[in-house]
C-alpha positions as CSV (number, residue, x, y, z in Angstrom):
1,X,145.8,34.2,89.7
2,X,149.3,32.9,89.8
3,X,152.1,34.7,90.7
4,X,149.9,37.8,92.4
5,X,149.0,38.7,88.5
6,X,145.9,40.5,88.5
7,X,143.8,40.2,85.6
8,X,142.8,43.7,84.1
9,X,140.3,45.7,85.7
10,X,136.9,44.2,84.7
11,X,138.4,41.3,82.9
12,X,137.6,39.2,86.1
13,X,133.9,40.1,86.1
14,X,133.4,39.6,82.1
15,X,132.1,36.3,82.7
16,X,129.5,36.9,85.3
17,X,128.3,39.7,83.3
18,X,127.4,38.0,80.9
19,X,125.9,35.6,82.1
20,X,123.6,37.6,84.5
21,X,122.8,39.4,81.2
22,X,122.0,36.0,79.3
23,X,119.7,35.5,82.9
24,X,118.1,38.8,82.2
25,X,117.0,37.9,78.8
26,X,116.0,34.2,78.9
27,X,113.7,35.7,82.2
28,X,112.4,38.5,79.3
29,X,112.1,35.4,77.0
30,X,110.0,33.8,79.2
31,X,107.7,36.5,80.5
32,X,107.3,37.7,76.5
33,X,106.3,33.6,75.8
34,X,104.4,33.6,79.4
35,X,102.1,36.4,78.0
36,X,101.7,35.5,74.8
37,X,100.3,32.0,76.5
38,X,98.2,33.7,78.3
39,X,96.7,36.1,75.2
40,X,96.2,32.4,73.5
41,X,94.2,30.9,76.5
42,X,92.3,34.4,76.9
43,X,91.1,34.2,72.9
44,X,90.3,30.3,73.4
45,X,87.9,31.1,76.2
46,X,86.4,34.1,74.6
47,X,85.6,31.4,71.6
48,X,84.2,29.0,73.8
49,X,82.1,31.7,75.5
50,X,81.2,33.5,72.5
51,X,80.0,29.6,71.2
52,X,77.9,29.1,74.1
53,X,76.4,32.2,74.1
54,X,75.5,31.9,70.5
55,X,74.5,28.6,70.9
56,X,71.7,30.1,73.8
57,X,70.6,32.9,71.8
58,X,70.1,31.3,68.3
59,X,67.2,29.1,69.9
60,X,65.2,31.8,70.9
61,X,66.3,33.9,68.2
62,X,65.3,31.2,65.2
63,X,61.8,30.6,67.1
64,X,60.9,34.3,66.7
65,X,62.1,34.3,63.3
66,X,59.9,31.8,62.3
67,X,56.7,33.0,64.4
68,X,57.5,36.3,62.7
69,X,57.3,34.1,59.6
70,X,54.0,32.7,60.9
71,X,52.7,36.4,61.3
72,X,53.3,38.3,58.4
73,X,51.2,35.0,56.3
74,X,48.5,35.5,59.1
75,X,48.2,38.6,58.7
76,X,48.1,39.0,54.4
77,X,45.8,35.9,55.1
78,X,43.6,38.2,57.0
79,X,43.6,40.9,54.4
80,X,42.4,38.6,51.7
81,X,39.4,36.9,53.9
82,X,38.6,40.5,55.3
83,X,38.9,42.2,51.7
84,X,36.4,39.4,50.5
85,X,33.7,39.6,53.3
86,X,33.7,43.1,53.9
87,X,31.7,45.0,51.6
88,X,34.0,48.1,51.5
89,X,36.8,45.7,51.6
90,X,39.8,46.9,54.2
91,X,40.4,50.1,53.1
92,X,36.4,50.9,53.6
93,X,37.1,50.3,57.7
94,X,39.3,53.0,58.8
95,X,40.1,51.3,62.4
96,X,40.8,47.9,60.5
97,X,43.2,49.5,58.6
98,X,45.0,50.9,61.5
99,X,45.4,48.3,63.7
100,X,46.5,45.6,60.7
101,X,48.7,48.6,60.0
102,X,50.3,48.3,63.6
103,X,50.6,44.9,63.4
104,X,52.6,45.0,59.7
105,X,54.9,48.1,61.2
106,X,55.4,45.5,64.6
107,X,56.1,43.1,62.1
108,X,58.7,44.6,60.2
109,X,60.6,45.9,63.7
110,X,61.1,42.0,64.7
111,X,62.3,41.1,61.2
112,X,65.1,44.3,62.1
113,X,65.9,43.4,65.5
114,X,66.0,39.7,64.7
115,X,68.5,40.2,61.4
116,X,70.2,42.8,64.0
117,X,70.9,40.0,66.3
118,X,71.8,37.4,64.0
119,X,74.6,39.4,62.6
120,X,75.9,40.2,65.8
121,X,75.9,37.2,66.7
122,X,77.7,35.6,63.4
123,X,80.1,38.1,63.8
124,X,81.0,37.1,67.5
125,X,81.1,33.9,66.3
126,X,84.0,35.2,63.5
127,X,85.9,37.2,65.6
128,X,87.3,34.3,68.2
129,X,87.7,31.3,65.5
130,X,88.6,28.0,67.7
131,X,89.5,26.0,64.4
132,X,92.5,27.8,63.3
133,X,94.8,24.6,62.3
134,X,95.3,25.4,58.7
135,X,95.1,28.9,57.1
136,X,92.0,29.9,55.2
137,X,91.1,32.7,52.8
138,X,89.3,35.6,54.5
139,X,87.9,38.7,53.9
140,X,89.7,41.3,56.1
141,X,87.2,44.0,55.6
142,X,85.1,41.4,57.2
143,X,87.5,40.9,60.2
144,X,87.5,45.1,60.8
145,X,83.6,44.9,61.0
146,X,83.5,41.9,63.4
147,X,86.0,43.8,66.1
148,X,83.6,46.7,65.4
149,X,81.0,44.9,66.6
150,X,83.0,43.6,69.9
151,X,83.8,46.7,70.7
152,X,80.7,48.9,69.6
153,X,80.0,49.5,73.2
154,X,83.8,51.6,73.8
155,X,82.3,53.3,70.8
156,X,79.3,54.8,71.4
157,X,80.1,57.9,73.4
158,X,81.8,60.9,71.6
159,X,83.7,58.1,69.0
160,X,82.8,58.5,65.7
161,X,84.2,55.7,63.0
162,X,84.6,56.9,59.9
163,X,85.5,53.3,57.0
164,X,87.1,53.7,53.7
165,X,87.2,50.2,52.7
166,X,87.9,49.0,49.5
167,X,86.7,46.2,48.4
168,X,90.1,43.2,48.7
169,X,90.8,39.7,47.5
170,X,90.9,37.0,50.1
171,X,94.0,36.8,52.1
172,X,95.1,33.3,53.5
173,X,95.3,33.7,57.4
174,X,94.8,32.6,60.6
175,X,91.1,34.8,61.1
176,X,90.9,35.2,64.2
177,X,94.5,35.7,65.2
178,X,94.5,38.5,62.6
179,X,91.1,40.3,64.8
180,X,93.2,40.4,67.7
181,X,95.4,42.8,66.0
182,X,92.6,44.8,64.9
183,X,90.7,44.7,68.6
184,X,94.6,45.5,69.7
185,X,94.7,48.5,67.7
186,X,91.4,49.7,68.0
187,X,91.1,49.4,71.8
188,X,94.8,51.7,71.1
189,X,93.7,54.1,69.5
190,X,89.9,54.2,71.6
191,X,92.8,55.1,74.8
192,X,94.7,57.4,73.3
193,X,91.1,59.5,72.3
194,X,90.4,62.0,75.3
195,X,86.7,62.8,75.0
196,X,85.6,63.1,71.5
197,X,87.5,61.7,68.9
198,X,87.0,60.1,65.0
199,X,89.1,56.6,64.4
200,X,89.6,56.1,60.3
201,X,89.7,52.6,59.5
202,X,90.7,52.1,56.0
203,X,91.7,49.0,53.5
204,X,93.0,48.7,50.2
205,X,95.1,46.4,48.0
206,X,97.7,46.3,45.2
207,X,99.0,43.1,43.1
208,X,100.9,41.6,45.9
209,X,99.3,42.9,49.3
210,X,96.5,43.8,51.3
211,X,96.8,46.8,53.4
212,X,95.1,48.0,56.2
213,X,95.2,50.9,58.5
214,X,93.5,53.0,61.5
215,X,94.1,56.2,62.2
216,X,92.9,58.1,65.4
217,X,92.6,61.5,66.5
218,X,94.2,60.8,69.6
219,X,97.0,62.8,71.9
220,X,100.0,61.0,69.5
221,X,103.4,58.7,69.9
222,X,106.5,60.7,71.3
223,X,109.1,60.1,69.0
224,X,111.7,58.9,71.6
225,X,109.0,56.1,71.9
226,X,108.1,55.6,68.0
227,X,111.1,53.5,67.6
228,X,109.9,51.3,70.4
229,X,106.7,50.8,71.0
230,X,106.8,47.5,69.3
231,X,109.1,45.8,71.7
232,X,107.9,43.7,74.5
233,X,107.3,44.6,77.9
234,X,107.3,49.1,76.5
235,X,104.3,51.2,76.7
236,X,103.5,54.6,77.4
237,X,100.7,54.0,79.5
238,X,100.3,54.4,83.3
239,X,101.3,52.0,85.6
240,X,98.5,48.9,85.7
241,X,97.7,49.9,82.8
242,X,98.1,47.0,80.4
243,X,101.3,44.5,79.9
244,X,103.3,46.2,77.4
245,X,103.2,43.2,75.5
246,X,99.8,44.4,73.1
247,X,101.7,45.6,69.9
248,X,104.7,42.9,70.3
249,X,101.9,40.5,70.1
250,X,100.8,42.0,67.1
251,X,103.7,42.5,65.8
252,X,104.4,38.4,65.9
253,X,100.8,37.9,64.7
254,X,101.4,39.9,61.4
255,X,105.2,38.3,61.0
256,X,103.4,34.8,61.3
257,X,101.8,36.4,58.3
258,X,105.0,37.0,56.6
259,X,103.5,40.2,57.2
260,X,105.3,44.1,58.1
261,X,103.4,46.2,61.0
262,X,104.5,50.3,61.2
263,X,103.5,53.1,62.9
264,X,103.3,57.0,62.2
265,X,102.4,59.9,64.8
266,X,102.6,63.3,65.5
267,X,102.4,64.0,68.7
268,X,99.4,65.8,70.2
269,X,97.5,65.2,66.3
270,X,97.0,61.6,66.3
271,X,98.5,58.2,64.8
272,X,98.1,55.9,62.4
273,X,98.9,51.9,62.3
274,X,99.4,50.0,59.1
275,X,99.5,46.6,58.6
276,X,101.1,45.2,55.0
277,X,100.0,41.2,54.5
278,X,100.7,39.2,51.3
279,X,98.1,37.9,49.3
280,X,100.0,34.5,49.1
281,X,100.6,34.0,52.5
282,X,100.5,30.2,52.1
283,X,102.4,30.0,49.1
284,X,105.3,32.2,51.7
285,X,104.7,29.4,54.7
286,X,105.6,26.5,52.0
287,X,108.5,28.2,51.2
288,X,109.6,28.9,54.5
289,X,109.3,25.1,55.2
290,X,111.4,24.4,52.4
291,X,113.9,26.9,53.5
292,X,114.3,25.5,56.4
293,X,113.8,21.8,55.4
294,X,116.9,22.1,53.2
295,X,118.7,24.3,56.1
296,X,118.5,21.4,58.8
297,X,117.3,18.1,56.2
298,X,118.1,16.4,59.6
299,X,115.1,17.9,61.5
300,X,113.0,19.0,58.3
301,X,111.3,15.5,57.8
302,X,108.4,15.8,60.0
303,X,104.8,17.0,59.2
304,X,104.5,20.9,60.3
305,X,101.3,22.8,60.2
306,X,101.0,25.2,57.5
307,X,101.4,28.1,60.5
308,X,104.3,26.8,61.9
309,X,107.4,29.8,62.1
């Protein structure tokens, strides 16, 4: 500086301060956006997978439908011939009866395990939606049961699921970007249960909103870390354990939504989740446009997609 004046202590390094700390958060910017990428591709190629896979097993699966079709005609075919040329009819021949009866009981197990598969298999096919352009109306009860289904194997041992659904009006939204918050916070709340454990899932709805929430019985949220757990890059869990970025996803999945996310714990009882979504989410997006349209009439004259923020 002129003159040998020396700035005030600090004053000098002000600038480069600033912008190291501008650095520091375009770099958290663009890991945040990174990962969020990378979630995308990672729900794209479950989709196609989940699409293939469906595509394989509905073959098979609609050519024993319709032999088991085949069967059950067969067999009350038999019955009437074998009723008409018996003398005692069916019910005279004790063994007949028997093994017509195994046949029936086989019968009805492959009309089970063949419904079983098909729902699984629809419900797959639910959860990871590939044609998301525009929002559509969905039932969000739905949506709880196809994660449940993803994830019925993390499940099984010492898990129980208890559901207190009501029944709820169809909500416009993205579907499948909706079941990644619900796999989000069930796979949450499966790792924070230490052996046994029960996971409420329950849904309801007033005149403006559809609600949802899961609750588990799990070892609970500090509350140093309540305040945070929503912001990128936090988590409580052990190192390599996850990106931190799970609940700030979901978080920007339910805002997309015009939607709120919150969270309630107490620590070493358990916590419970709640998402809040408006049951005229389009209606919100086409005035968000609008907003916006008359905010920058400049940039506001091209076509956006209803799911645009």
């Amino acid at each position: 500086m002129a003159d040998g004046v020396q700035p005030p202590p600090g004053e000098a390094d002000a600038p480069g301060q600033e912008q190291q700390e501008a650095l520091r958060e375009a770099q958290r910017a663009l890991e945040e956006a990174q990962a969020r990428l990378v979630q995308s591709e990672k729900m794209a190629s479950l989709g196609m997978l989940v699409a293939g896979i469906a595509h394989e097993i509905n073959t098979p699966i609609g050519a024993v439908a319709s032999m088991h079709d085949t069967l059950v005609r067969a067999v009350a075919r038999m019955r009437e011939v074998l009723d008409h040329e018996l003398p005692g009819g069916v019910d005279g021949e004790p063994r007949l009866t028997k093994l017509l009866g195994i046949i029936e009981d086989a019968n009805r197990v492959i009309a089970d395990g063949t419904s079983r598969v098909t729902t699984i298999v629809r419900r797959l096919r639910s959860f990871a939606r590939l044609d998301e352009a525009e929002l559509e109306g969905a039932d969000l009860n739905e949506g709880l049961e196809d994660t449940l289904t993803l994830i019925h194997h993390e499940l099984k041992h010492g898990i129980a699921v208890a559901r207190d659904f009501a029944p709820l009006p169809k909500v416009d939204c993205f579907r499948g970007r909706l079941n990644q918050v619900f796999l989000n916070l069930l796979m949450n709340a499966r790792q924070a249960i230490t052996g046994t454990g029960t996971i409420e899932l329950r849904t309801w709805s007033d005149d403006a909103y559809v609600y949802v929430s899961v609750t588990d019985s799990g070892v609970g949220i500090a509350p140093e870390h309540l305040d945070r757990i929503f912001e990128p890059g936090f988590t409580t869990k052990g190192v390599g354990v996850g990106t931190g970025l799970g609940l700030s996803i979901c978080r920007q999945i339910v805002e997309e939504h015009c939607g709120e996310i919150w969270a309630e714990s107490v620590l070493g009882q358990g916590s419970t989740f709640t998402l809040k979504i408006p049951r005229d989410v389009k209606a919100r997006h086409e005035a968000r446009r609008l907003a916006s349209i008359a905010q920058n009439p400049a940039t506001g004259s091209g076509s956006g997609t209803a799911g645009s923020t």
